[in-house]
C-alpha positions as CSV (number, residue, x, y, z in Angstrom):
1,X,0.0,0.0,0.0
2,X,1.0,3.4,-0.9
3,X,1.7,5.9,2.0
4,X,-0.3,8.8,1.8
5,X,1.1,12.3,0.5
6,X,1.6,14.8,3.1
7,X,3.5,18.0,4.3
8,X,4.8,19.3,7.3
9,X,5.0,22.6,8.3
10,X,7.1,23.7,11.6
11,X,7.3,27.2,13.2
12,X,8.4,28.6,16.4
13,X,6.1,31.4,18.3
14,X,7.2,33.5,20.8
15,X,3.9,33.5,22.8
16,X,2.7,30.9,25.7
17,X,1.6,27.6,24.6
18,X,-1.9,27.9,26.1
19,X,-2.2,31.1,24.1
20,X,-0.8,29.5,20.9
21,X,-3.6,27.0,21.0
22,X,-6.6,28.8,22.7
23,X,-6.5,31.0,19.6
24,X,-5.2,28.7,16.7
25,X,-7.7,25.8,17.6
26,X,-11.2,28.0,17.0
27,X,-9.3,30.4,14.5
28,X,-11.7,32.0,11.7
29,X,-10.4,30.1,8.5
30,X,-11.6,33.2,6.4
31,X,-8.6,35.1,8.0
32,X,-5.8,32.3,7.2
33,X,-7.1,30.9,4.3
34,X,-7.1,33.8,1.4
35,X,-6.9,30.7,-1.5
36,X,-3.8,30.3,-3.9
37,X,-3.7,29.0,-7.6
38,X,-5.4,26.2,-7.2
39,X,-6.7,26.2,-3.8
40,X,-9.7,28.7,-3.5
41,X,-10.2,31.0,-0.7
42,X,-12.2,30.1,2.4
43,X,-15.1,32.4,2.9
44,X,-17.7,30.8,5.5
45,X,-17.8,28.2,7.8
46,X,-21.5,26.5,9.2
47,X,-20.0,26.4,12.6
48,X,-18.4,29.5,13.7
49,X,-18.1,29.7,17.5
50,X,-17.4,26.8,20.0
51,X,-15.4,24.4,18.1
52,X,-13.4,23.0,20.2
53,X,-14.8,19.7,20.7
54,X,-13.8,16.2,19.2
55,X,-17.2,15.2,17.4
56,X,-18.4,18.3,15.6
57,X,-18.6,18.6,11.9
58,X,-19.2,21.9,9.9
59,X,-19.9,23.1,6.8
60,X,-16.6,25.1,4.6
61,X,-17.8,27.5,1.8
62,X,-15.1,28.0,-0.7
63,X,-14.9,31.1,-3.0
64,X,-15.2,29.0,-6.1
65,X,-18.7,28.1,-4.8
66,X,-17.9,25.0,-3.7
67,X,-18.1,23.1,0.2
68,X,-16.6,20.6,2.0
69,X,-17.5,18.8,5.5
70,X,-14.7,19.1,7.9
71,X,-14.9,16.9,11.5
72,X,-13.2,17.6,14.6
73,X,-11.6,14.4,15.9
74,X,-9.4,15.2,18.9
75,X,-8.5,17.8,21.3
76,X,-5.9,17.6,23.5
77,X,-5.7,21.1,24.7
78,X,-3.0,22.6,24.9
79,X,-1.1,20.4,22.9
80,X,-2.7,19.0,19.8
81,X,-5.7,19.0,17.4
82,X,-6.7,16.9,14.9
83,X,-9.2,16.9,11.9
84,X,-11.2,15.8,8.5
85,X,-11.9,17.5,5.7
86,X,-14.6,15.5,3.1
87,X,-17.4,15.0,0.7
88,X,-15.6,18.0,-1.6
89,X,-18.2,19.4,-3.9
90,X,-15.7,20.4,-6.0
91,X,-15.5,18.5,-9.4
92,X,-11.3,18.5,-8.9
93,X,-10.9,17.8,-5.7
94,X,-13.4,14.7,-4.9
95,X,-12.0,13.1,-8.4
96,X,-9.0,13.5,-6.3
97,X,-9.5,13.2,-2.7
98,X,-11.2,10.9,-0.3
99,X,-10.0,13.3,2.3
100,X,-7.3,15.4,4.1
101,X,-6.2,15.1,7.3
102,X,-5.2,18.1,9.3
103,X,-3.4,17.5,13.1
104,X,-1.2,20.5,15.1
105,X,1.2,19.3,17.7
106,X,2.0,22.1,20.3
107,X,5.5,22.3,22.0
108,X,6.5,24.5,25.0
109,X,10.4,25.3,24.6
110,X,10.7,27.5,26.9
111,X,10.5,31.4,27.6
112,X,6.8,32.0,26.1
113,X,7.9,30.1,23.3
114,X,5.9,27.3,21.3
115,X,6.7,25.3,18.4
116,X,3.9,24.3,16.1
117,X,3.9,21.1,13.9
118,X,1.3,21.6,11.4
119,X,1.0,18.2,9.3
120,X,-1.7,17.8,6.1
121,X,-2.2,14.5,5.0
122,X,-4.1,13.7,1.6
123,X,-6.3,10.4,1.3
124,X,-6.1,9.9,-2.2
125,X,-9.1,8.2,-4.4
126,X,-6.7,5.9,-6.3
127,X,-3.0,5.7,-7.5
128,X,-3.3,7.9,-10.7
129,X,-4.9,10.4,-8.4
130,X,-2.3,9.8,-5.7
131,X,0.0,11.5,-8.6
132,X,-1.3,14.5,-9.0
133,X,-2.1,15.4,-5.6
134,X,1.6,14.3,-4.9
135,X,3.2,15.9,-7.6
136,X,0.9,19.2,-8.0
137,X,-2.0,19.6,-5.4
138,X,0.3,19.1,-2.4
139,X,2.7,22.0,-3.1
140,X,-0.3,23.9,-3.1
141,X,-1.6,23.1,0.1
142,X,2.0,23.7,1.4
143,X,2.2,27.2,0.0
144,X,-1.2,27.5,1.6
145,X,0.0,26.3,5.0
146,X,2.7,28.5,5.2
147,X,1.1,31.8,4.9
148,X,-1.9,30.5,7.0
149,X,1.0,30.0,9.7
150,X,2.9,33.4,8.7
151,X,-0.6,35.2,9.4
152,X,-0.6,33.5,13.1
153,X,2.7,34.4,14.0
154,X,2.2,38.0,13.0
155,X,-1.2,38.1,14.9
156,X,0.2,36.5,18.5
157,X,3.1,38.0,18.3
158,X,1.9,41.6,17.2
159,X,-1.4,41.1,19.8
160,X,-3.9,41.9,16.7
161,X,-5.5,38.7,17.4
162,X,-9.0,40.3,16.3
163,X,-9.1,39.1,13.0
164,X,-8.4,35.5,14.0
165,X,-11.5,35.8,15.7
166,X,-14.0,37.9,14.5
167,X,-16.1,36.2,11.7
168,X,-17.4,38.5,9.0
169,X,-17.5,37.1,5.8
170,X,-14.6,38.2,3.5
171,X,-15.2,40.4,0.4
């Protein structure tokens, strides 16, 4: 069996642990998710206050007009998260995907410092598929990743965390 494609993203925070994650875990995608070349821009959510426990599903609305369900399936406050994304509307992506798996790892190093593991992992629907996501859709979600987890530096450690948690709906 093939293993599935994934990526990795690691960055250190200076800001407490417990803030790292009370923010980061019920963060309004809207703000870290603006969309890339292929990935579109998230725009709503179903569920937009109290998730932040295992068992709740909600609704993503993409710019492109298309949804997918995402499922919280742990929380280990204050040191990991994990989650589903599935049943993509979107002609490319449920030709492509069965589903992606999201999980954040929290580390306390020291001095108000945290290092965050952010892993995606991509559930492909069969081996051609397993191709293109590893060859082309994964360096988008990487690209994505990273300037999700560029935005949430800059917010804890600038203290604008408003937009992180305010949900308007983006233009």
């Amino acid at each position: 069996m093939l293993k599935s494609p994934e990526t990795k993203i690691v960055i250190t925070i200076h800001t407490p642990i417990d803030r790292a994650f009370n923010y980061i875990a019920p963060i309004n995608l809207m703000h870290i998710f603006r969309g890339n070349a292929l990935i579109p821009a998230i725009v709503d959510t179903s569920v937009k206050e109290g998730w932040s426990k295992a068992g709740l599903t909600r609704t993503i609305y993409f710019k492109d007009g298309s949804t997918s369900q995402e499922s919280l399936l742990t929380v280990n406050a204050p040191s990991s998260f994990s989650y589903r994304n599935e049943h993509f509307t979107s002609k490319v992506l449920s030709a492509l995907l069965k589903r992606l798996e999201g999980e954040w790892l929290f580390t306390d190093v020291g001095n108000s410092t945290t290092k965050i593991e952010w892993t995606y992992r991509a559930v492909p629907t069969n081996f051609i598929s397993s191709l293109v996501v590893k060859l082309i859709l994964m360096k988008a979600v990487r690209s994505m990743l990273k300037d999700a987890l560029n935005i949430i530096k800059n917010d804890l450690e600038s203290g604008r965390l408003e937009a992180g948690t305010t949900w308007k709906k983006q233009p």
